[in-house]
C-alpha positions, 0 to 999 in steps of 0.5 A: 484527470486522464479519464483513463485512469479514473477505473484504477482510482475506483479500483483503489477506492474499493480496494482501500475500503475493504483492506482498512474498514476492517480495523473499525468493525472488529468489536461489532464482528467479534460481538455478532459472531461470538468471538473475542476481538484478538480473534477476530483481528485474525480476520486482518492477517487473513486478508494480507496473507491473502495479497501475500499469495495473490500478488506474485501467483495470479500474474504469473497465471494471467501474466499472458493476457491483456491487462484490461482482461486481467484488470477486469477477471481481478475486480471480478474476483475481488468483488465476488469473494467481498460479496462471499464476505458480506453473506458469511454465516460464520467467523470460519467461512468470513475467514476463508472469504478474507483470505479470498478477498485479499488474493487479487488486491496486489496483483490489481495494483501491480497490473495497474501501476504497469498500465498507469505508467504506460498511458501517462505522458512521458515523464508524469508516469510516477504521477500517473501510479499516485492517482490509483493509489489516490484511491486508498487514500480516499477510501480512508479519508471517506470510505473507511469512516463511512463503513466504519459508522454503517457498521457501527449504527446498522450493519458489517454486512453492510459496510461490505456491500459497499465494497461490493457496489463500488466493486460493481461501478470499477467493473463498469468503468474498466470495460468503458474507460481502460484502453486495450493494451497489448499482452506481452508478446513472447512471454517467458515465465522463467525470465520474470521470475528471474527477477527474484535472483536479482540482489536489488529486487530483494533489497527493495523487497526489504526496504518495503517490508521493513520501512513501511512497516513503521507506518502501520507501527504508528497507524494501528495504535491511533486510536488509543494515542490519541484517547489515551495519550491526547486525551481525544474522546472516542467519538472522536477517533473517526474525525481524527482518522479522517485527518490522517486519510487527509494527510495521505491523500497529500503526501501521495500526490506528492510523492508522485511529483518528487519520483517524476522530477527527482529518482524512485530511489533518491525519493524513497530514500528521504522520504524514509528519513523524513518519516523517521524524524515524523515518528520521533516528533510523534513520541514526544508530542502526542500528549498536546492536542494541537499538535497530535493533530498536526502530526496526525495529518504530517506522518500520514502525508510522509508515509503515503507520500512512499506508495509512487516512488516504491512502487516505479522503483519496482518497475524500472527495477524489472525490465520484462517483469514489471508486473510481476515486480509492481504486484511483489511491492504490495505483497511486501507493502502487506509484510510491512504491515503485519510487521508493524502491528506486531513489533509496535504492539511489543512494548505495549505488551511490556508496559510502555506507554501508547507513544511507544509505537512510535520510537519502533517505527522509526526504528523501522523506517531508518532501517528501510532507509539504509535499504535504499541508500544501499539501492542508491550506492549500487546504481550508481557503482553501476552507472560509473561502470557503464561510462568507464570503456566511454571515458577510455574510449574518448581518451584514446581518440584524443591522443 
């Protein structure tokens, strides 16, 4: 592994902690706090709503500057406000200090996947983005289930010290390891923010926002799957989480190779079909241990195998504004997530069982899918466009 991006994997380990630890330490938050658990899971909507507005502000303030200066005020800023999170006296001031966390969580990754592109070797840039991303997938394949049993057994306040140390070490290491690339020269504004005229931008907004919402349709109600449907015990909900992380650290490293050989788009495209398919497989399969399990590793492989190829087709999407492009993927990413939580929680609501979830996530998915398949018609309308005036050109030279 290219030492060089070692500092964004640890950026992703520490972000990926603080973003998905939340969802284990709501009943000992809600306790310690006095509130009751629905609200403290307002305490998730504060962090993505925070990426949600972090994502395209702080680019476009700190888009003139060096990306290891940007990377480095990031990680401060991440790192200070979790700090803010561990220290919050109330559920109002942790609220506030959720909020805060989130706000440079996409534009790190959006700074991040430009500068990974850049330093890879020609043709492995996909690959490069899905060893930052490789740091979500840890974090919830040890970070996660470690805050969660420090939370659990000793203290939250504890668990978002973690996040603080690992906040610390990626401060270290960007200013040690991340090469000092050059700003962008002659930085327009109003030309990056063109970007969101552009037809195909918002299509892939929506592809992100709505595909990848069926994984959170799926992922937010793992626990009571597998307690309630499988038949798990409870303790067991850390080991089978573990299982999943597993399973994303898989499918991103894959999904880096299939965005290198094959297009972003194409790679997308079927991996939203496939995470279709996953979904449906999971409705009717959850009731047998073995194969809830087997699912469990296959659907968090497809679904992170998605991070690369979406997050490259941003970037070849934005010519000049790529990380303006790349920081809008994880706002949207953030969109899909809140999305998911709300529309799997739906038929919960009107009695359906836990496996219900799943039926709406793929639902999700396939929409996101006739997204990129329409990404995929227009790039193609354009490049036929493209060769015309060749085409005629040629003939008139042979007659």
């Amino acid at each position: 592994m290219n030492k060089n991006l070692i500092p964004l994997t640890l950026g992703g380990l520490g972000i990926g902690i603080t973003e998905f630890v939340m969802m284990g330490l709501l009943p000992d938050i809600a306790k310690d706090l006095n509130v009751t658990i629905p609200q403290a899971g307002h305490l998730i909507s504060a962090y993505a709503l925070g990426v949600v507005i972090g994502a395209p502000l702080l680019i476009m303030i700190a888009g003139k500057y060096p990306p290891k200066k940007i990377l480095i005020a990031l990680m401060a800023m991440f790192t200070v406000f979790n700090a803010f999170s561990a220290f919050a006296p109330t559920f109002d001031t942790l609220f506030i200090a959720r909020l805060l966390s989130g706000l440079p969580h996409g534009a790190f990754f959006g700074v991040g996947s430009v500068v990974a592109s850049r330093i890879a070797k020609k043709g492995k840039e996909a690959q490069a983005v899905s060893l930052m991303f490789m740091g979500l997938t840890i974090a919830n394949v040890i970070g996660v289930p470690l805050g969660t049993f420090i939370g659990h057994n000793f203290s939250w306040r504890i668990s978002f010290a973690v996040v603080v140390a690992v906040g610390l070490i990626t401060l270290f290491y960007l200013k040690l390891w991340l090469p000092a690339l050059e700003a962008t020269k002659n930085r327009d504004l109003k030309a990056e923010l063109s970007f969101f005229k552009k037809r195909d931008a918002w299509i892939i907004i929506f592809m992100i926002s709505i595909g990848t919402g069926g994984l959170f349709t799926w992922y937010s109600y793992i626990a009571p799957l597998m307690t309630e449907v499988a038949g798990f015990d409870a303790e067991n909900v850390t080991y089978i989480l573990m299982l999943a992380g597993l399973g994303m650290m898989a499918g991103n490293f894959i999904g880096g190779i299939l965005a290198d050989k094959y297009s972003p788009a194409k790679a997308s495209a079927a991996l939203l079909i496939i995470m279709v398919i996953t979904l449906t497989i999971v409705h009717f399969v959850s009731g047998n241990q073995v194969l809830a399990l087997l699912m469990t590793f296959i659907t968090g492989a497809v679904s992170f195998a998605l991070a690369a190829p979406i997050q490259m087709l941003m970037i070849q999407t934005a010519k000049g504004s790529e990380m303006l492009a790349a920081s809008a993927s994880q706002a949207s990413f953030n969109i899909g997530n809140a999305l998911g939580a709300f529309f799997g929680g739906l038929p919960l609501v009107y009695g359906f069982d836990y496996t219900s979830p799943a039926y709406v996530g793929a639902a999700m998915a396939l929409i996101g899918s006739f997204f990129a398949f329409w990404l995929i018609r227009r790039n193609s309308s354009k490049t036929s466009e493209t060769e015309l005036p060749v085409v005629k050109s040629e003939y008139a030279a042979i007659h």
